[in-house]
N, C-alpha and C positions, 0 to 999 in steps of 0.2 A: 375810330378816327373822327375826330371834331373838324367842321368848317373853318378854313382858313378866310383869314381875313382879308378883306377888298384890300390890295395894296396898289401902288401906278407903277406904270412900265415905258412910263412917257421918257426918263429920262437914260434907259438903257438903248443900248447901242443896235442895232438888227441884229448882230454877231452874236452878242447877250442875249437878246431873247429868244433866237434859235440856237441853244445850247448844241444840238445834234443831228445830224442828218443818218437813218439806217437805210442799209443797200446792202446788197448781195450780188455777187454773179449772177448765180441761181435765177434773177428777175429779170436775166437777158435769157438764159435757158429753155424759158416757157415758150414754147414756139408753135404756134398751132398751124405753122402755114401760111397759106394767102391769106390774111385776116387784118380787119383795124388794130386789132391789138398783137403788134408786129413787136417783134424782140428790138428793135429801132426804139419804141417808145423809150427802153431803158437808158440807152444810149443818149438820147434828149435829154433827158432825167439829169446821168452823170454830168452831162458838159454844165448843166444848169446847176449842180450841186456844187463842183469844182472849179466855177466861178466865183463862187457866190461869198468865198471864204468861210463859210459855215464847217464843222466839225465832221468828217464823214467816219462813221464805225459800223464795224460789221450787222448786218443784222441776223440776231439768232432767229432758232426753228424754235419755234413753240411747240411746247411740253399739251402732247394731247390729253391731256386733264387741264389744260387751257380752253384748247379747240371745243373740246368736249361741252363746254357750261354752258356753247351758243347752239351745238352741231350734235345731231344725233350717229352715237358713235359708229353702228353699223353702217350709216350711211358715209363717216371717213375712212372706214377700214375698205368700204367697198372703192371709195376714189384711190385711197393709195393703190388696190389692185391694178383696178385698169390702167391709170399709169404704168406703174410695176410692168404690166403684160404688155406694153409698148404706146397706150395709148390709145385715141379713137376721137369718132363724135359723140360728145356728149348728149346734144339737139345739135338743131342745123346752125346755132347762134355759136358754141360753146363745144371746144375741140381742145383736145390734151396731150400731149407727147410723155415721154420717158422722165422728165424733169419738171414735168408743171406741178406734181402732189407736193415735192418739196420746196419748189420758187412758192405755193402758195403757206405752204407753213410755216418759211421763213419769212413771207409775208404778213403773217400775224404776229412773228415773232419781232417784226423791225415797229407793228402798233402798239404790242405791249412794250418794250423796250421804250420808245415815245412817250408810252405814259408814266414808266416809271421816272426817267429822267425828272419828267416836270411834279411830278406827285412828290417827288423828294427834294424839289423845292432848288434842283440844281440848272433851274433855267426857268424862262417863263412861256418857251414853247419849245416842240424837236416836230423833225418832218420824217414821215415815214414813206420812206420812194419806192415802193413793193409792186411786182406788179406777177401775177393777173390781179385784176381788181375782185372786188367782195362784196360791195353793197346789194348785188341783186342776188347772191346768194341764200336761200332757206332755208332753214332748221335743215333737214335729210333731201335738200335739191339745189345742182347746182344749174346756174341759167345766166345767160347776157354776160356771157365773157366770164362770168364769177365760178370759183370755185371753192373758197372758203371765203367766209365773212370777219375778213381781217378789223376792221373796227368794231363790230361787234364783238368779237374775241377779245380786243382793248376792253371795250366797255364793261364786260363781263370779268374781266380782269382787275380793272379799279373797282367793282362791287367789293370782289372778294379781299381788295386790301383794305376795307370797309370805309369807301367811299358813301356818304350816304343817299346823294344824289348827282347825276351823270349826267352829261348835255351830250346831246349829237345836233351836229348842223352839216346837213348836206347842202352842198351848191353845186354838185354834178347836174347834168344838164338831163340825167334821166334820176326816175324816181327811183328811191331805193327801198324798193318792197323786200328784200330781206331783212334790212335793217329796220323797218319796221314791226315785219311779222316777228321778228326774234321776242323785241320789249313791246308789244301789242298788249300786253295787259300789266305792265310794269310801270306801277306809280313811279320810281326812282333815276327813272331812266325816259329824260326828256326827248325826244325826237322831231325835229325840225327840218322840214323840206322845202327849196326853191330849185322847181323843175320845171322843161318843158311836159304839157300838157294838151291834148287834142287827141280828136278819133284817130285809130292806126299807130300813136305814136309808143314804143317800148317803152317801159312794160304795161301799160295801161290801166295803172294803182294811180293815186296818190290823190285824188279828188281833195277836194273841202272839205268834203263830210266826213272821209276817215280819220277818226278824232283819236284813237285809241278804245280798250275793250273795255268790257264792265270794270276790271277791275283798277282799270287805270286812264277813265274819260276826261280827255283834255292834254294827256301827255304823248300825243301826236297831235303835230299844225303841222298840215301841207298846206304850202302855196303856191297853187298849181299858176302855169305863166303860158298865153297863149303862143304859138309858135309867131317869130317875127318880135318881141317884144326885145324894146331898145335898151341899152344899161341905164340911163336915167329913170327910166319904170322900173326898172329890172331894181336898181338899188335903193329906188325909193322905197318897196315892198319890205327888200333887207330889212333898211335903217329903221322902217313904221312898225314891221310886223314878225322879221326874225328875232332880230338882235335884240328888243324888251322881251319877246321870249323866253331866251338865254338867261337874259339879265333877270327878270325878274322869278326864274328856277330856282335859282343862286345853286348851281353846282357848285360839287367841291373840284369839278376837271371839267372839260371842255374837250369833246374829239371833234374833227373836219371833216370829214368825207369831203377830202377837196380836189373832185372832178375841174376837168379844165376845159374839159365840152360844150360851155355854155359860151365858149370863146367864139368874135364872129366866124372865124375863118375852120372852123372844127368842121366836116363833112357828115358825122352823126346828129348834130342839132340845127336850130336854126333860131337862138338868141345869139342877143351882138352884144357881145361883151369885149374888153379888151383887157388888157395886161394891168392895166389902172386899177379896174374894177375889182381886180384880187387883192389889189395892196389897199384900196379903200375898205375892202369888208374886213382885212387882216387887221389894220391900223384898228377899225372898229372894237374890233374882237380884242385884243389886245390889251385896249383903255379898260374894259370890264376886270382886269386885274387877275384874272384868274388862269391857273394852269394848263395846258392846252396842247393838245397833238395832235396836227395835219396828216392825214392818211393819203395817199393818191388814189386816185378812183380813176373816172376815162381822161380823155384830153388824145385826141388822132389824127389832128393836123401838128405835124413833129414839130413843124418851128414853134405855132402859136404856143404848143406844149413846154419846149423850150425857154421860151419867151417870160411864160408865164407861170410858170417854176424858180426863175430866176428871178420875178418881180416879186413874188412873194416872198421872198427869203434874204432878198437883197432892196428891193425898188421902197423910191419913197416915195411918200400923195404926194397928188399934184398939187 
């Protein structure tokens, strides 16, 4: 596959450029209990989806020769068990029921699907509402609410439809050290972080310094954000130090790890962002012309989640 060319998307409509919205039951299913990450978030999700007029389709279960290319297999056959066997604690952060092995594979299944849409040129983004989230998931561990790493499964998915080079931009409010460790030594596969950062704070990766490995130095930038910082810093960082990242990668696709945690009113972080601040980085993201699919990650205060699912998909700049 050859790079597609810079095209604008300035004059298509929101509707247009989010060709599709993937969802499943299955991502209300996952119920771990008294947890932030309550079968509720889904339900936020849908109202925000089913507003929005956005296209909503099933999202499939990915084929574990998907899962497989991020995730070591022993370590999926052992998750589907214990589910299977009713469930349990995974750690003290990360708890599974009877239904969470398939809500999360149908969670990778609704990132690949996201990226096929836009890879085949029949939109210029899709959102993928999957939940338990993925980003802090690693190669054979799962941790912080994650149990498969549904956009890394994407990403590993557009390699193989020979993508030559792959963007990840996370704005979740925590860092995503699965999705780092996965392409840690992967020239092809850009990896870009705005997190909260500080002593004590989960999972306590994402420094400065971790740039990426020998064999792929420079294709990790984290941009660690001290806890308290405002959306005008918060976006100043974006516009100066993510988005020429991106831009200047020049992937052939574009994935979001788009946590909604770094909203002010979320109870896991403590950046103040608000519902704006998603449609400004989207708007951003968008003008670069290239293909793209939003993944869900955290977001656990329900309205702001609501809120701000809704402004992405629908809301315009100020």
């Amino acid at each position: 596959m050859t790079d597609r060319p810079t095209n604008t998307v300035s004059s298509l409509s929101l509707q247009t450029r989010f060709g599709a919205c993937y969802l499943h039951e299955l991502f209300r299913a996952h119920d771990p209990g008294p947890h932030p990450d309550q079968p509720a978030r889904y339900d936020a999700v849908r109202r925000a989806v089913d507003g929005s007029g956005v296209a909503v389709r099933e999202a499939p279960a990915a084929a574990m020769e998907a899962i497989s290319r991020v995730h070591d297999r022993r370590f999926v056959e052992w998750l589907e068990q214990v589910c299977a066997d009713g469930g349990g604690m995974i750690d003290p952060d990360t708890v599974v029921g009877p239904a969470s092995f398939e809500a999360a594979r149908r969670a990778c299944g609704a990132a690949i699907a996201a990226v096929d849409l836009v890879m085949d040129g029949d939109a210029a983004a899709a959102f993928a509402g999957g939940r338990p989230p993925g980003h802090h998931a690693e190669p054979a561990r799962a941790m912080g609410f994650c149990l498969l790493n549904a956009v890394s499964v994407a990403t590993a998915h557009a390699r193989a439809r020979g993508a030559e080079r792959v963007a990840v931009l996370d704005w979740d409010v925590h860092h995503g050290n699965g999705t780092q460790a996965i392409f840690w030594d992967d020239p092809a596969v850009l990896y870009v972080s705005l997190h909260q950062y500080g002593y004590g704070f989960f999972p306590g990766t994402g420094g400065a310094g971790e740039r990426g490995g020998d064999g792929a130095p420079g294709a990790t930038l984290n941009l660690p954000l001290p806890a308290g910082t405002g959306e005008p810093a918060y976006l100043e960082v974006f516009h100066e130090a993510a988005l020429p990242a991106v831009r200047d990668f020049r992937p052939v696709v574009l994935l979001v790890s788009a946590g909604f945690d770094a909203h002010a009113a979320d109870p896991l972080g403590s950046l103040g962002l608000s519902e704006a601040a998603f449609v400004r980085m989207r708007d951003s993201l968008l003008e670069l012309g290239m293909p793209q699919a939003y993944v869900l990650e955290g977001g656990y205060d329900l309205g702001a989640l609501e809120r701000s699912v809704a402004a992405l998909l629908g809301g315009a700049s100020a």
